[in-house]
N, C-alpha and C positions, 0 to 999 in steps of 0.2 A: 563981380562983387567979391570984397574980399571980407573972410571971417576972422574975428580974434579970437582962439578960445579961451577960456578963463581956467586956471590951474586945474580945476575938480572936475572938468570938460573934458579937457584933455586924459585923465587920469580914465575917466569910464570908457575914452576912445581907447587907452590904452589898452585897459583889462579886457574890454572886447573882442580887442585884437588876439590877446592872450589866450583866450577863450577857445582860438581857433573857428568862430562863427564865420568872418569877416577879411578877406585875405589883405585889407587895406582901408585906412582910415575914412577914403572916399568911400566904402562901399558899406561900411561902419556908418556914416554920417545920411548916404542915399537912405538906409532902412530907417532911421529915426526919422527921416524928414516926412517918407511913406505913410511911418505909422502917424508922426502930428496931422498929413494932410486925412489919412483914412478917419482918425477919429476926433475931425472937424466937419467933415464930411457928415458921418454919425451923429453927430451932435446937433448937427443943423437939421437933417432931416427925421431927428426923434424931439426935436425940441419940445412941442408940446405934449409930446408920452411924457417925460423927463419934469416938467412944470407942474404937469396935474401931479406925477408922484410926490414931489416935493410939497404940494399942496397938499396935499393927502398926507402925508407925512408931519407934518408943522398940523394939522389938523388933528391926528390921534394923540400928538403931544399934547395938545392944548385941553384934551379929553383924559391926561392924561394915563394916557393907553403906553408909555414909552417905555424902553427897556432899562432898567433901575442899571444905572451907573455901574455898580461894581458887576453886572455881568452881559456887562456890553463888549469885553474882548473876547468872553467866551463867544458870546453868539455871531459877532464878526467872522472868528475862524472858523466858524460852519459853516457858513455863506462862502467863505470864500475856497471849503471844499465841497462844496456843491456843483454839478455840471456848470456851465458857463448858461447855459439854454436856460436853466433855474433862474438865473439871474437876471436875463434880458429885460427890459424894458417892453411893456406894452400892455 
């Protein structure tokens, strides 16, 4: 099978490279395909953790319980430094 990459594709293979992560665009290319299959994997087997939150979610909105707009970036970047485990679904 052959791939075409698109200019912007190329460009994040390149800086990867750059990066010094990756000794080569094939090995560059094997970890992104790892990570889409790991977390297709993930997604298939939390699917309905993932449904009820979203449920749960759309439901406190509708109550709403939701986080007022102007301070949804702040509480975003607390979430997202928070341990990862904080964050897991389940």
């Amino acid at each position: 099978m052959a791939i075409t990459l698109r200019p912007e594709q190329e460009q994040i293979v390149r800086e990867l490279l750059l990066s010094g992560g990756y000794e080569n665009a094939d090995d560059a290319i094997d970890a992104a395909l790892e990570m889409l299959r790991s977390q297709n994997e993930w997604l298939l087997a939390n699917r309905s953790a993932v449904d009820a939150r979203i449920r749960q979610g759309i439901a406190e909105l509708d109550r709403g319980e939701g986080i007022p707009e102007g301070d949804l970036d702040a509480h975003l970047a607390r979430l997202k430094a928070e341990p990862a485990a904080a964050n897991a679904v389940g």
